[in-house]
N, CA, C and O atoms as a GROMACS GRO file, in nm:
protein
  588
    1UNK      N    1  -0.004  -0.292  -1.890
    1UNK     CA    2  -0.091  -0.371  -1.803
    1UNK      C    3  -0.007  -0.436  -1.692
    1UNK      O    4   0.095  -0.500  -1.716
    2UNK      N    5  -0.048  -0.418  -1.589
    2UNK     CA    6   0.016  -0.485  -1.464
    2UNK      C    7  -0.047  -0.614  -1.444
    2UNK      O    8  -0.167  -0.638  -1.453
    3UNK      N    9   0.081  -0.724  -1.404
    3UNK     CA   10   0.069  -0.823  -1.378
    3UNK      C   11   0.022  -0.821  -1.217
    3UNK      O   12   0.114  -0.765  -1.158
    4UNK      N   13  -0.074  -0.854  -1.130
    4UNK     CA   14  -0.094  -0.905  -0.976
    4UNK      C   15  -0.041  -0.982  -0.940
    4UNK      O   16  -0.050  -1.079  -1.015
    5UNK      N   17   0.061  -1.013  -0.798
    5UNK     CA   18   0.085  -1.120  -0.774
    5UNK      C   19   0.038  -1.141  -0.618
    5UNK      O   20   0.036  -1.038  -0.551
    6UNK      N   21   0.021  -1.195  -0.590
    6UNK     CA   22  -0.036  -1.161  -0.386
    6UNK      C   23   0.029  -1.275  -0.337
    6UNK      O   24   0.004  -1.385  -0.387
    7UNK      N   25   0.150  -1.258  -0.201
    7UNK     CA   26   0.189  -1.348  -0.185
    7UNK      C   27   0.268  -1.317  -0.030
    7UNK      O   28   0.346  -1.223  -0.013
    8UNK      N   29   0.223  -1.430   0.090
    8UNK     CA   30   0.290  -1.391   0.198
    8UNK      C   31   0.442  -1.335   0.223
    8UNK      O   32   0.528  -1.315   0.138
    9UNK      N   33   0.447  -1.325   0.299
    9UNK     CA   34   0.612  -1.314   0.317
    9UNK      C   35   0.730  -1.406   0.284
    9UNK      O   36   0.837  -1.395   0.223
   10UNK      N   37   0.627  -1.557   0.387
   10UNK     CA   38   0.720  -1.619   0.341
   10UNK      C   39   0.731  -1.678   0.188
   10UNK      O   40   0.829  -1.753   0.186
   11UNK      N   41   0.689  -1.676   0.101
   11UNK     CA   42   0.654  -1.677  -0.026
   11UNK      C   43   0.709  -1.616  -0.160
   11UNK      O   44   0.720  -1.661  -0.274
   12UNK      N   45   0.748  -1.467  -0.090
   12UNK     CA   46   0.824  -1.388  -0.153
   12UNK      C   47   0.935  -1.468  -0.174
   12UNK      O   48   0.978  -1.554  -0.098
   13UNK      N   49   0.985  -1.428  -0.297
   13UNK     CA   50   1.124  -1.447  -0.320
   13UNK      C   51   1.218  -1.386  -0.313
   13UNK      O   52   1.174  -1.276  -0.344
   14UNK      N   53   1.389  -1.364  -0.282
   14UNK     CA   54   1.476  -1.322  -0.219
   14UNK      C   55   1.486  -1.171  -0.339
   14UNK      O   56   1.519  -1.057  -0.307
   15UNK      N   57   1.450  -1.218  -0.471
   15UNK     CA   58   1.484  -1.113  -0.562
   15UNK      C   59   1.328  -0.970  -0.547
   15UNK      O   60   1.329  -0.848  -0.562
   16UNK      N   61   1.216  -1.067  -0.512
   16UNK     CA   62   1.074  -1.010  -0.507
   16UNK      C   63   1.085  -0.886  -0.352
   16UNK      O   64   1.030  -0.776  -0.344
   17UNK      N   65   1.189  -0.966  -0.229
   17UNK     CA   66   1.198  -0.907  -0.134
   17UNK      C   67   1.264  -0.778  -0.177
   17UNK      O   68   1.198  -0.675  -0.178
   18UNK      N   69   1.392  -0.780  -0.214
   18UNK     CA   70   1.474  -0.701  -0.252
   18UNK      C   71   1.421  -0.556  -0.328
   18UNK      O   72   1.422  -0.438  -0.294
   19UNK      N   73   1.372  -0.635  -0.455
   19UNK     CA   74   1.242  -0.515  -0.545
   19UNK      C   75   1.187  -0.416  -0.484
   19UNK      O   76   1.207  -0.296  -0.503
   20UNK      N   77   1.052  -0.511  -0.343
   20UNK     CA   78   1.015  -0.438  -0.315
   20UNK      C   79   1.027  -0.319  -0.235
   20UNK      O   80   0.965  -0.214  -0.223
   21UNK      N   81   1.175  -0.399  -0.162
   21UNK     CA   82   1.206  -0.264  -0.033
   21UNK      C   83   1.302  -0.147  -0.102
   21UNK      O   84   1.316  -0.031  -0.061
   22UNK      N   85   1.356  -0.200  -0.203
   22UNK     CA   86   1.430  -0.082  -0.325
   22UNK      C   87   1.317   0.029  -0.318
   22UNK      O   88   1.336   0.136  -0.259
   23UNK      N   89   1.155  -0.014  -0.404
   23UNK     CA   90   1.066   0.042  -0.468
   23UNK      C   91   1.020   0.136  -0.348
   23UNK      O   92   0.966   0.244  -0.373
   24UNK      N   93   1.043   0.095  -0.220
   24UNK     CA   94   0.984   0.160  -0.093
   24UNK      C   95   1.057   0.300  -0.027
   24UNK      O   96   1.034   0.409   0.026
   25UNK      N   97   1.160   0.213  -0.073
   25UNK     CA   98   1.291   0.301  -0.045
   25UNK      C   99   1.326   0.420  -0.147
   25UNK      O  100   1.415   0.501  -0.122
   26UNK      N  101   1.253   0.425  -0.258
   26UNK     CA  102   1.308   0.450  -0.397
   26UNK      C  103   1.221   0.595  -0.362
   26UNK      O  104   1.274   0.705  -0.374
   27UNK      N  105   1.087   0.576  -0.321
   27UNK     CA  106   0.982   0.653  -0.294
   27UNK      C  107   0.957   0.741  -0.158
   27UNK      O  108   0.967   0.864  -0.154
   28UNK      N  109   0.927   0.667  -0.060
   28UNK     CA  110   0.933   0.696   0.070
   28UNK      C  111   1.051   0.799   0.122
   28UNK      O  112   1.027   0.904   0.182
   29UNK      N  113   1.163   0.758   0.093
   29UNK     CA  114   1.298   0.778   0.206
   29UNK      C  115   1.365   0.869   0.124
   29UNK      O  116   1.425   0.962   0.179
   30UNK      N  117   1.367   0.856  -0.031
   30UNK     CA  118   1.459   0.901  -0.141
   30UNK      C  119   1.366   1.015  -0.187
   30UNK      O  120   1.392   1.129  -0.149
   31UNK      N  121   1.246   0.991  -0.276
   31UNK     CA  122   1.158   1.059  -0.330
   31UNK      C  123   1.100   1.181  -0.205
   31UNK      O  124   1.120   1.303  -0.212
   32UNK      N  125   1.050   1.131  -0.131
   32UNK     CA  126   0.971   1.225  -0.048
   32UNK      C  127   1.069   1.294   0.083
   32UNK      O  128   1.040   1.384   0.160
   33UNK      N  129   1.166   1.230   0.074
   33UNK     CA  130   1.303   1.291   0.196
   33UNK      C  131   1.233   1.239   0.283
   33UNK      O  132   1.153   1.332   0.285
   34UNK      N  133   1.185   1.156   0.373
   34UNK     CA  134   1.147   1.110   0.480
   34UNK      C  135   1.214   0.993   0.546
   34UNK      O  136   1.196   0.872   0.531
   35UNK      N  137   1.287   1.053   0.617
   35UNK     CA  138   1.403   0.964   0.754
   35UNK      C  139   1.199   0.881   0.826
   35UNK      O  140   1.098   0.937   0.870
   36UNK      N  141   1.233   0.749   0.804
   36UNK     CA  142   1.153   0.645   0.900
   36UNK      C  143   1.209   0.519   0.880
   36UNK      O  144   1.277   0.473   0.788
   37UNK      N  145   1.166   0.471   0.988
   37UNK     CA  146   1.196   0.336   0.980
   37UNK      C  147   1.090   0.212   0.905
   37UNK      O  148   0.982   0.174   0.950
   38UNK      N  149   1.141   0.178   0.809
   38UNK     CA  150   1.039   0.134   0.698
   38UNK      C  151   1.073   0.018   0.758
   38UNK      O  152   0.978  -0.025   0.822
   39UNK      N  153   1.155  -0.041   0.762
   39UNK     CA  154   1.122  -0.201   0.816
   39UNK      C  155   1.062  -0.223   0.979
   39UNK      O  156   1.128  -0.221   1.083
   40UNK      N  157   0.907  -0.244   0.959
   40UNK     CA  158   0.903  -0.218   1.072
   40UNK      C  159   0.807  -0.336   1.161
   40UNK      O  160   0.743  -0.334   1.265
   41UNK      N  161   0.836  -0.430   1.064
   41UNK     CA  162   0.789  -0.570   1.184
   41UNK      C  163   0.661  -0.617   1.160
   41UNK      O  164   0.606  -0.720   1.199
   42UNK      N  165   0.607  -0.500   1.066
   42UNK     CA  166   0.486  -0.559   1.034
   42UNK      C  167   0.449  -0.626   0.888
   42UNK      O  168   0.332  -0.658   0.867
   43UNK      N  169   0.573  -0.650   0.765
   43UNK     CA  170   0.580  -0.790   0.705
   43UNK      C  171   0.574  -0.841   0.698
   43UNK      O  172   0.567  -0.889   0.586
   44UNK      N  173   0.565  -0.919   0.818
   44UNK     CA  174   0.615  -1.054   0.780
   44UNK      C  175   0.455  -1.134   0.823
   44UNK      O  176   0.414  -1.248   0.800
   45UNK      N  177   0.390  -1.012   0.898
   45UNK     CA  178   0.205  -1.040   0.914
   45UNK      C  179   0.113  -1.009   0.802
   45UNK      O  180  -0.007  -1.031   0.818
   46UNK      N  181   0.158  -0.960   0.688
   46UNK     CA  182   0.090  -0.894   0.590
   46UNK      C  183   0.092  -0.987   0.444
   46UNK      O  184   0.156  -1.092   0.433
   47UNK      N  185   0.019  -0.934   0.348
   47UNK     CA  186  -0.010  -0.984   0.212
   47UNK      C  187   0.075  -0.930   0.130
   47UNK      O  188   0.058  -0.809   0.144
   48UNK      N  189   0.157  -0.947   0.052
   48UNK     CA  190   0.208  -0.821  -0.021
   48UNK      C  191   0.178  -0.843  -0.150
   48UNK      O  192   0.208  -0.946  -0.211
   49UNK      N  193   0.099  -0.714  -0.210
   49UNK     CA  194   0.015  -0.733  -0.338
   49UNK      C  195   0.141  -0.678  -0.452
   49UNK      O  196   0.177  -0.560  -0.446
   50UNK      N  197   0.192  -0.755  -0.535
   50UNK     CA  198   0.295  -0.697  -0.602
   50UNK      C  199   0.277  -0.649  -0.771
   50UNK      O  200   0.260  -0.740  -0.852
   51UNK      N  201   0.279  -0.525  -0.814
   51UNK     CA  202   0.236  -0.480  -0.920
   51UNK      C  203   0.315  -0.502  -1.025
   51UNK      O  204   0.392  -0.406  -1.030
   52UNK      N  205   0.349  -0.614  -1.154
   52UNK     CA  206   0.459  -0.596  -1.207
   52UNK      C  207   0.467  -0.609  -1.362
   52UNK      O  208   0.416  -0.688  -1.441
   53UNK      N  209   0.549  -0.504  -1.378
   53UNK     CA  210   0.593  -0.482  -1.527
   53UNK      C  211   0.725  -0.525  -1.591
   53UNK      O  212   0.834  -0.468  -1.584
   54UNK      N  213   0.684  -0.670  -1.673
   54UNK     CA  214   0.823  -0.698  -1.765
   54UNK      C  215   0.916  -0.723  -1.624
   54UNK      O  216   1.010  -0.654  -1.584
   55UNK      N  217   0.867  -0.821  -1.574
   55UNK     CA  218   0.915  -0.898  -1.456
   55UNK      C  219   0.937  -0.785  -1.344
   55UNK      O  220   0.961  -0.840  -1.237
   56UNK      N  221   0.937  -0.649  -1.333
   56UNK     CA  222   0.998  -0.572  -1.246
   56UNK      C  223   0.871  -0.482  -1.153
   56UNK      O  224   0.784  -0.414  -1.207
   57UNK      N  225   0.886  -0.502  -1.019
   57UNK     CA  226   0.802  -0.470  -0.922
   57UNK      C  227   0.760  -0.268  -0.982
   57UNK      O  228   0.848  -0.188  -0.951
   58UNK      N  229   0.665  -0.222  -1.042
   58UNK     CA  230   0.634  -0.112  -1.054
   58UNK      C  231   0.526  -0.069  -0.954
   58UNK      O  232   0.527   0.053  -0.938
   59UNK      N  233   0.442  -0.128  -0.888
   59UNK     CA  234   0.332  -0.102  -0.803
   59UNK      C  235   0.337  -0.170  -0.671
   59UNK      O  236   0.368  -0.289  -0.663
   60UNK      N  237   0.315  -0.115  -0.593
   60UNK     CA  238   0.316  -0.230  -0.464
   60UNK      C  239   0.217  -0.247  -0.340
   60UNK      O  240   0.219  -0.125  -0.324
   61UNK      N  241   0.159  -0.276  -0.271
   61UNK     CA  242   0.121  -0.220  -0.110
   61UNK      C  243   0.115  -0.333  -0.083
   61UNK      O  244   0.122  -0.426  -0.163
   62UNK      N  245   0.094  -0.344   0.095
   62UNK     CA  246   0.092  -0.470   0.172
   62UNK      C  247  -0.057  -0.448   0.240
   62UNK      O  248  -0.100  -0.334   0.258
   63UNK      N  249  -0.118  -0.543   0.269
   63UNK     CA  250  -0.280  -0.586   0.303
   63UNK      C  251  -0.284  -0.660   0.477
   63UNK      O  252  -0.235  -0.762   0.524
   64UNK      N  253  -0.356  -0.564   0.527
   64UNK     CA  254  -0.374  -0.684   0.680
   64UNK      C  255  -0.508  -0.705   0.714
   64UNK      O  256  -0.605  -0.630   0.703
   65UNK      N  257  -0.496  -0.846   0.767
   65UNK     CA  258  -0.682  -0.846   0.842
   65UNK      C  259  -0.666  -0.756   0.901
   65UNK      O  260  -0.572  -0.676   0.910
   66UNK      N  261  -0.802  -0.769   0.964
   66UNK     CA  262  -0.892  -0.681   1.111
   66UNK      C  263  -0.794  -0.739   1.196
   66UNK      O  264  -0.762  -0.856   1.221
   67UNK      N  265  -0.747  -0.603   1.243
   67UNK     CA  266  -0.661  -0.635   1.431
   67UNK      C  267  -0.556  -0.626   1.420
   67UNK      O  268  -0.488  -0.593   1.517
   68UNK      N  269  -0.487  -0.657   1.268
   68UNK     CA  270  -0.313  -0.674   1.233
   68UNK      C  271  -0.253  -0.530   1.239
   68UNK      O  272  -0.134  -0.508   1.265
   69UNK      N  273  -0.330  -0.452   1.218
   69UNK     CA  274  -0.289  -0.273   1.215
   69UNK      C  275  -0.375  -0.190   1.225
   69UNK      O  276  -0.352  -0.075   1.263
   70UNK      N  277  -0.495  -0.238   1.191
   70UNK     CA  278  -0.646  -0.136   1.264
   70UNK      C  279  -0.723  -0.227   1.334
   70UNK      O  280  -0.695  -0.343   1.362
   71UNK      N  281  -0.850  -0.146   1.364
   71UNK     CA  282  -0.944  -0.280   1.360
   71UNK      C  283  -1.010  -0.341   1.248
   71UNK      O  284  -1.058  -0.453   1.259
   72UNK      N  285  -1.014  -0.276   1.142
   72UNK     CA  286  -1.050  -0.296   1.064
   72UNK      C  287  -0.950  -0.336   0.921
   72UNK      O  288  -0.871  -0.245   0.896
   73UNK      N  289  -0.943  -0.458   0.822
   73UNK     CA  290  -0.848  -0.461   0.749
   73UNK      C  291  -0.772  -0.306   0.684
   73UNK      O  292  -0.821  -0.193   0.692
   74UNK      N  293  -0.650  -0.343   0.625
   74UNK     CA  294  -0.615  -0.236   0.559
   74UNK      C  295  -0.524  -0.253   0.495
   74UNK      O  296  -0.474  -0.364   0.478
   75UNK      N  297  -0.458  -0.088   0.416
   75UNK     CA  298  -0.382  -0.117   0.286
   75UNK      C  299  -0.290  -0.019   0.326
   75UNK      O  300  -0.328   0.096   0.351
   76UNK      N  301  -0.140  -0.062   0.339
   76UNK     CA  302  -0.042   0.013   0.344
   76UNK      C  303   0.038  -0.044   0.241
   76UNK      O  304   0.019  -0.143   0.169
   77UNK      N  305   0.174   0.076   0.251
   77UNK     CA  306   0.227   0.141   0.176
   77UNK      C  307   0.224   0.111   0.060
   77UNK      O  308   0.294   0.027   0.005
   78UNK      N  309   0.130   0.189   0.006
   78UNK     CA  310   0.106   0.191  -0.142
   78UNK      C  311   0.226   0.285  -0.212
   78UNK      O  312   0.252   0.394  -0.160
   79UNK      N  313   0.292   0.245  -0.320
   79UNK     CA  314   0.354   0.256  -0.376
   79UNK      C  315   0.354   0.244  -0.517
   79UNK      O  316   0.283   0.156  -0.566
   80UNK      N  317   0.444   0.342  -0.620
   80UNK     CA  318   0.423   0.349  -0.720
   80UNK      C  319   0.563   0.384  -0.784
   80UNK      O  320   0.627   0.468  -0.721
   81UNK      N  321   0.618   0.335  -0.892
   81UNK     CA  322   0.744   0.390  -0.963
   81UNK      C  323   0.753   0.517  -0.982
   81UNK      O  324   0.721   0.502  -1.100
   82UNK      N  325   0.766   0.614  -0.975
   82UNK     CA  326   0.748   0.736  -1.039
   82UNK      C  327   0.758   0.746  -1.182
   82UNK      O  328   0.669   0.807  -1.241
   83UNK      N  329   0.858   0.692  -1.250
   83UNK     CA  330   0.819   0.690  -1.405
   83UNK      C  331   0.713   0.584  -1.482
   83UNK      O  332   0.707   0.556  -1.601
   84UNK      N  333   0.613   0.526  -1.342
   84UNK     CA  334   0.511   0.467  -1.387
   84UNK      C  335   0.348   0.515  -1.377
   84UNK      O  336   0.242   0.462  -1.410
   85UNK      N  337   0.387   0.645  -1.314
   85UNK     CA  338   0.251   0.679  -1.237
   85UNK      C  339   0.159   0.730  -1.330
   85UNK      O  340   0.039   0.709  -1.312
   86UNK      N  341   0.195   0.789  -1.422
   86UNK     CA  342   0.104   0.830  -1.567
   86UNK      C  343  -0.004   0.713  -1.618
   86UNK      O  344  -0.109   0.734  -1.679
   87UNK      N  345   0.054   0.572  -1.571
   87UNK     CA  346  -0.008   0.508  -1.626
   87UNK      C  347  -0.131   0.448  -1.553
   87UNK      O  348  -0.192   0.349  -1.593
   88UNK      N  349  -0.167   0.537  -1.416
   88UNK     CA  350  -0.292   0.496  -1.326
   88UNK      C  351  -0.261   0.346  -1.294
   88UNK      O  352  -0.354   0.267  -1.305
   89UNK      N  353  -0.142   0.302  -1.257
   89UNK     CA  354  -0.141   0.172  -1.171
   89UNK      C  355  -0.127   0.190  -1.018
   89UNK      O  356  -0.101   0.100  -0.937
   90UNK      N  357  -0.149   0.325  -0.990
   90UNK     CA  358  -0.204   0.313  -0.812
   90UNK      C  359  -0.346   0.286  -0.843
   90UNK      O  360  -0.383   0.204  -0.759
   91UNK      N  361  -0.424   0.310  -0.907
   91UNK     CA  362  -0.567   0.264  -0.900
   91UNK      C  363  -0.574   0.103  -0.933
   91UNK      O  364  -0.663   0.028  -0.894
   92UNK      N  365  -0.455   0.065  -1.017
   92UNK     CA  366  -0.452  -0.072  -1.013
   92UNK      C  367  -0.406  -0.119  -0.938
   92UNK      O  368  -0.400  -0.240  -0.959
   93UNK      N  369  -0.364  -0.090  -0.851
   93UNK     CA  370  -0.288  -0.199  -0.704
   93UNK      C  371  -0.366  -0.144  -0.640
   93UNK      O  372  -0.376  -0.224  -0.548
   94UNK      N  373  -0.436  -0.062  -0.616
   94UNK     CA  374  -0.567  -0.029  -0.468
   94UNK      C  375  -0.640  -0.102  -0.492
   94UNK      O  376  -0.681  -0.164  -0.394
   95UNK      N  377  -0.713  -0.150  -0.657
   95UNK     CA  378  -0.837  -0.206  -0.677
   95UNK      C  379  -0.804  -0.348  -0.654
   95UNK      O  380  -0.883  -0.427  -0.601
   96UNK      N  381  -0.664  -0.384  -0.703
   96UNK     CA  382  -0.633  -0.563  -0.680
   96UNK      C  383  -0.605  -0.606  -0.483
   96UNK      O  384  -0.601  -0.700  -0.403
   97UNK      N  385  -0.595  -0.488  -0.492
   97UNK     CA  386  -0.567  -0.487  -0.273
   97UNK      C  387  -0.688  -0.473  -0.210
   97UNK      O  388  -0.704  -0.516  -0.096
   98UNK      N  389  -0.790  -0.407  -0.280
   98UNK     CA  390  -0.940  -0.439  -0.196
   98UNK      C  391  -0.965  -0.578  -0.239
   98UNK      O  392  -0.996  -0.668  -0.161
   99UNK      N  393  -0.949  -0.593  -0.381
   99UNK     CA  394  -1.017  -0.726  -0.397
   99UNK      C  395  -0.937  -0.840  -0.363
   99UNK      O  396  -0.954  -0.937  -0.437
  100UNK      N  397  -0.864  -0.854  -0.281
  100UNK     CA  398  -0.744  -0.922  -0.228
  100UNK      C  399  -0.831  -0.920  -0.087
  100UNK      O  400  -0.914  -1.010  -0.071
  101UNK      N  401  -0.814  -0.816   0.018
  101UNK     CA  402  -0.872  -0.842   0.165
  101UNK      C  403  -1.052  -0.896   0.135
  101UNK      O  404  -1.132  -0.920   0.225
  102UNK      N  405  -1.081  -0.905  -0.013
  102UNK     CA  406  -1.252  -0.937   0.015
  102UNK      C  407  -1.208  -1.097  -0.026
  102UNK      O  408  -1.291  -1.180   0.010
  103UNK      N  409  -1.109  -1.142  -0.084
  103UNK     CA  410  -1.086  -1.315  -0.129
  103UNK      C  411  -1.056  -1.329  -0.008
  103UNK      O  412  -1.143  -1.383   0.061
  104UNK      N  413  -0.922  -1.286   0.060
  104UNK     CA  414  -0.878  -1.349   0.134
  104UNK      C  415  -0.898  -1.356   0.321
  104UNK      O  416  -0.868  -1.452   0.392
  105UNK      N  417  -0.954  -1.229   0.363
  105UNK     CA  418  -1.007  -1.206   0.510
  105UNK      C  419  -1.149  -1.195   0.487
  105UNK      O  420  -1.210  -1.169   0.591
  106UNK      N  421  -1.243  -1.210   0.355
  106UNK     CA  422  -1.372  -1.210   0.360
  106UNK      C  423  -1.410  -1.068   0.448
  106UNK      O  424  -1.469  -1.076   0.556
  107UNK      N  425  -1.371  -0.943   0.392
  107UNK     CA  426  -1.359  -0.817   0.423
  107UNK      C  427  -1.402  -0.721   0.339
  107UNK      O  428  -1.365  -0.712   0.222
  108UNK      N  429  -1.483  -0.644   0.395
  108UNK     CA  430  -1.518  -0.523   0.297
  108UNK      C  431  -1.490  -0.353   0.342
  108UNK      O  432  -1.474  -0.247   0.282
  109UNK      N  433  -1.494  -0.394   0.471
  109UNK     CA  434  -1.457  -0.245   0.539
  109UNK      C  435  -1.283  -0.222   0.549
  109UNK      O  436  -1.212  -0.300   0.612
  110UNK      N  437  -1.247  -0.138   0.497
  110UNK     CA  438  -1.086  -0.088   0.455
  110UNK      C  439  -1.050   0.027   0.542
  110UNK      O  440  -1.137   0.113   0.534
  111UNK      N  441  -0.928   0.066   0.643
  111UNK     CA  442  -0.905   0.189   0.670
  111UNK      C  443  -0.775   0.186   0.640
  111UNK      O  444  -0.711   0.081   0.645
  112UNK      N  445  -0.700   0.350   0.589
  112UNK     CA  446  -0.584   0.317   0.556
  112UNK      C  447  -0.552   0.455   0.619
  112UNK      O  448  -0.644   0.515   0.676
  113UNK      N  449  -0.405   0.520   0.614
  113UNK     CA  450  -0.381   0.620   0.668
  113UNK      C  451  -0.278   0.686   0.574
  113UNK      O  452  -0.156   0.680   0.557
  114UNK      N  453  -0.391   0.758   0.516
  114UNK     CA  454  -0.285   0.841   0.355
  114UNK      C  455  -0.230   0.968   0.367
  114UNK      O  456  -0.287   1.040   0.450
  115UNK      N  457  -0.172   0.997   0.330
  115UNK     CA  458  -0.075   1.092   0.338
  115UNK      C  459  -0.198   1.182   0.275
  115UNK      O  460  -0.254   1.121   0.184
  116UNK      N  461  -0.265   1.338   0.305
  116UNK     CA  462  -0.317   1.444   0.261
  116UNK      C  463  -0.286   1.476   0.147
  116UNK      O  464  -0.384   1.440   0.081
  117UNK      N  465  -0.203   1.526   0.068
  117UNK     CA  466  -0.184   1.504  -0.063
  117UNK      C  467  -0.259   1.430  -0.194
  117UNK      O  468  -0.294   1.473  -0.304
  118UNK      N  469  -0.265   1.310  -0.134
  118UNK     CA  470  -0.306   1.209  -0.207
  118UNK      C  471  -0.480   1.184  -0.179
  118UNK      O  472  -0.547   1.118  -0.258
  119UNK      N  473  -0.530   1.241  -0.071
  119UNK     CA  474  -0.673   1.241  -0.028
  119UNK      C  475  -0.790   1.233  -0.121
  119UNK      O  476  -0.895   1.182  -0.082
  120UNK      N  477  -0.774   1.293  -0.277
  120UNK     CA  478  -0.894   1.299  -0.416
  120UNK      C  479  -0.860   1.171  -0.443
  120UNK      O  480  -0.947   1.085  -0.453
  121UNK      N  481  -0.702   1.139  -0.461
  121UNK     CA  482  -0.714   1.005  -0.525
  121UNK      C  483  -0.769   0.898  -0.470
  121UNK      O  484  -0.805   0.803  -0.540
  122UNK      N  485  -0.790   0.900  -0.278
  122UNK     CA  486  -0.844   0.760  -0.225
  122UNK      C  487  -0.984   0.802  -0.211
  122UNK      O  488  -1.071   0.717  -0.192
  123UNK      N  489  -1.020   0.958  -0.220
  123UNK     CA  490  -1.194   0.983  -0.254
  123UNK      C  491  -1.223   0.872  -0.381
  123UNK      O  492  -1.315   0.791  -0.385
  124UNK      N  493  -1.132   0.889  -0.469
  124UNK     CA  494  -1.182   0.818  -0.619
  124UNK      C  495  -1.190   0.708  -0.605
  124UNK      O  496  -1.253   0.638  -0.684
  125UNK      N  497  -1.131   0.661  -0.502
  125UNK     CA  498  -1.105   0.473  -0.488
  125UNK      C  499  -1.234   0.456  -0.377
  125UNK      O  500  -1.222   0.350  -0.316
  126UNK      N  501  -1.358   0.537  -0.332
  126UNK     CA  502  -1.419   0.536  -0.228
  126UNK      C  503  -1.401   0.560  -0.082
  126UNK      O  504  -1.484   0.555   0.009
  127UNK      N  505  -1.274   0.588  -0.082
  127UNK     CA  506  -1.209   0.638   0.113
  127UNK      C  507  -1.265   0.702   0.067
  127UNK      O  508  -1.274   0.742  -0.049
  128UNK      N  509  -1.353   0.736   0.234
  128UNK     CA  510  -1.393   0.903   0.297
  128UNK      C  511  -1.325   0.907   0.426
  128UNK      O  512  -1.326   0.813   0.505
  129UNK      N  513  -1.248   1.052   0.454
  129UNK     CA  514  -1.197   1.063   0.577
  129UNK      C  515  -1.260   1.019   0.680
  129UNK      O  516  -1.374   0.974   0.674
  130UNK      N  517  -1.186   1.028   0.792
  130UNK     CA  518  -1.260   1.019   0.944
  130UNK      C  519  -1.153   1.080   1.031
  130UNK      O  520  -1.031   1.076   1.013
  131UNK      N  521  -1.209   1.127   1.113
  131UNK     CA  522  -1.152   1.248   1.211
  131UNK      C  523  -1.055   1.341   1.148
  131UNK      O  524  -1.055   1.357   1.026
  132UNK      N  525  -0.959   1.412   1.238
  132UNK     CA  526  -0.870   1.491   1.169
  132UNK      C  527  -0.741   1.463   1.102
  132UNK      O  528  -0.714   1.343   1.094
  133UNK      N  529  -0.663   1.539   1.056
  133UNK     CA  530  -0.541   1.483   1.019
  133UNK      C  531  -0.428   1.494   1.143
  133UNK      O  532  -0.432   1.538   1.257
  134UNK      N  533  -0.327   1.431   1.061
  134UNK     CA  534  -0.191   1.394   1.200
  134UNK      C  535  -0.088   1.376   1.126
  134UNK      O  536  -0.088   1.306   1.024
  135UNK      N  537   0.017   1.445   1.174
  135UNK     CA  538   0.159   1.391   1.147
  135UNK      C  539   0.186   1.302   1.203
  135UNK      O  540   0.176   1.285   1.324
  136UNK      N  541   0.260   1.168   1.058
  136UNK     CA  542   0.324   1.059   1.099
  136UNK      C  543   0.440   1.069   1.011
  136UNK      O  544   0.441   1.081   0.888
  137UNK      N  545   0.524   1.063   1.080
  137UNK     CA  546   0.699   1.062   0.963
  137UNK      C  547   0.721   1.173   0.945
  137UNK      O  548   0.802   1.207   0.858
  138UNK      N  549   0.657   1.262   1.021
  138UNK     CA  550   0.632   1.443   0.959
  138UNK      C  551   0.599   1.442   0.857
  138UNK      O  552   0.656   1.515   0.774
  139UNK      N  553   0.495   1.359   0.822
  139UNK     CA  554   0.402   1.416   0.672
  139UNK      C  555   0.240   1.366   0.719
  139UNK      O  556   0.192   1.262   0.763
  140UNK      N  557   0.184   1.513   0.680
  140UNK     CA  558   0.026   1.518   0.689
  140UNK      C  559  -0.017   1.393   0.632
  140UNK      O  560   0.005   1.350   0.519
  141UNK      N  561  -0.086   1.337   0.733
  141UNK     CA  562  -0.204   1.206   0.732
  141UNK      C  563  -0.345   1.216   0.685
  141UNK      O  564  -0.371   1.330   0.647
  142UNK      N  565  -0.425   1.148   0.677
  142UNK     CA  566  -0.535   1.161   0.745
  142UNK      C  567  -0.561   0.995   0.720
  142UNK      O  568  -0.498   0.915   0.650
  143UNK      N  569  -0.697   0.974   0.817
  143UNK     CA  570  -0.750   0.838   0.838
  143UNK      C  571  -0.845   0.817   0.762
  143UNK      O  572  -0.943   0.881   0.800
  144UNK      N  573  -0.861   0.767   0.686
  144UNK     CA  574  -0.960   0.720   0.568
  144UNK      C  575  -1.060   0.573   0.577
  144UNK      O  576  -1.009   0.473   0.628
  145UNK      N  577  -1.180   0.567   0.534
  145UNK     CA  578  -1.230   0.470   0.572
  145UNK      C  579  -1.324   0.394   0.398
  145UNK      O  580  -1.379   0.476   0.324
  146UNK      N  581  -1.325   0.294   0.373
  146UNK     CA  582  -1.413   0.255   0.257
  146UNK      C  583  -1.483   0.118   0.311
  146UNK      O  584  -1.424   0.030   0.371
  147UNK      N  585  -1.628   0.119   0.275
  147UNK     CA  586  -1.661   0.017   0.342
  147UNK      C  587  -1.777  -0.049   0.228
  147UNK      O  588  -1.837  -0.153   0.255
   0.00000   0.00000   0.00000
């Protein structure tokens, strides 16, 4: 069972910071071979919903109002341990990250921009695409919407 924690930037703690950009890094840059620039300025405007097991960050994504990265709120980089993913805690940090932008921006409409791959799993969470797909980081996108 994952613990939720939701907590600004400045809020985070130096060990919570650390965790999470490991966990980002662990996945993103390491896991998937993708050269980007992950620190990218938009932290320190965001929620960061932190998924954790036996004190240690296993789940993660960051949350913005309307305007901070779409127009509409949204949920980036979702993240997951890899030796945790069996246990369906991306459906538990998507479901604690919607219900996070509906406490806290009084929000119900979500767009996020998921990597193609992953497209059944944010059907299951209610994203339905919108328009076509796009390379970002050189990995297939698409724009997803739940409302």
């Amino acid at each position: 069972m994952l613990e939720i924690k939701i907590k600004s930037f400045d809020a985070l703690t130096t060990n919570e910071l650390y965790n999470l950009l490991q966990l980002r890094s662990e996945v993103f840059v390491v896991e998937q071979d993708c050269v980007y620039q992950d620190l990218d300025g938009k932290d320190e405007k965001s929620l960061h919903v932190l998924g954790t097991k036996n004190k240690k960050i296993v789940a993660y994504t960051r949350i913005f109002k309307p305007g901070d990265y779409f127009e509409f709120s949204s949920i980036g980089r979702v993240v997951v341990a890899k030796n945790q993913r069996q246990h369906k805690h991306g459906f538990d940090i998507m479901n604690a990250s919607a219900e996070a932008i509906k406490t806290y921006f009084n929000e119900t409409t979500i767009k996020i921009s998921a990597q193609i791959y992953l497209k059944k799993f944010y059907n299951n969470l209610g994203f339905k695409e919108v328009g076509e797909g796009y390379l970002e980081d050189n990995i297939p996108h698409i724009a997803m919407i739940k409302k």
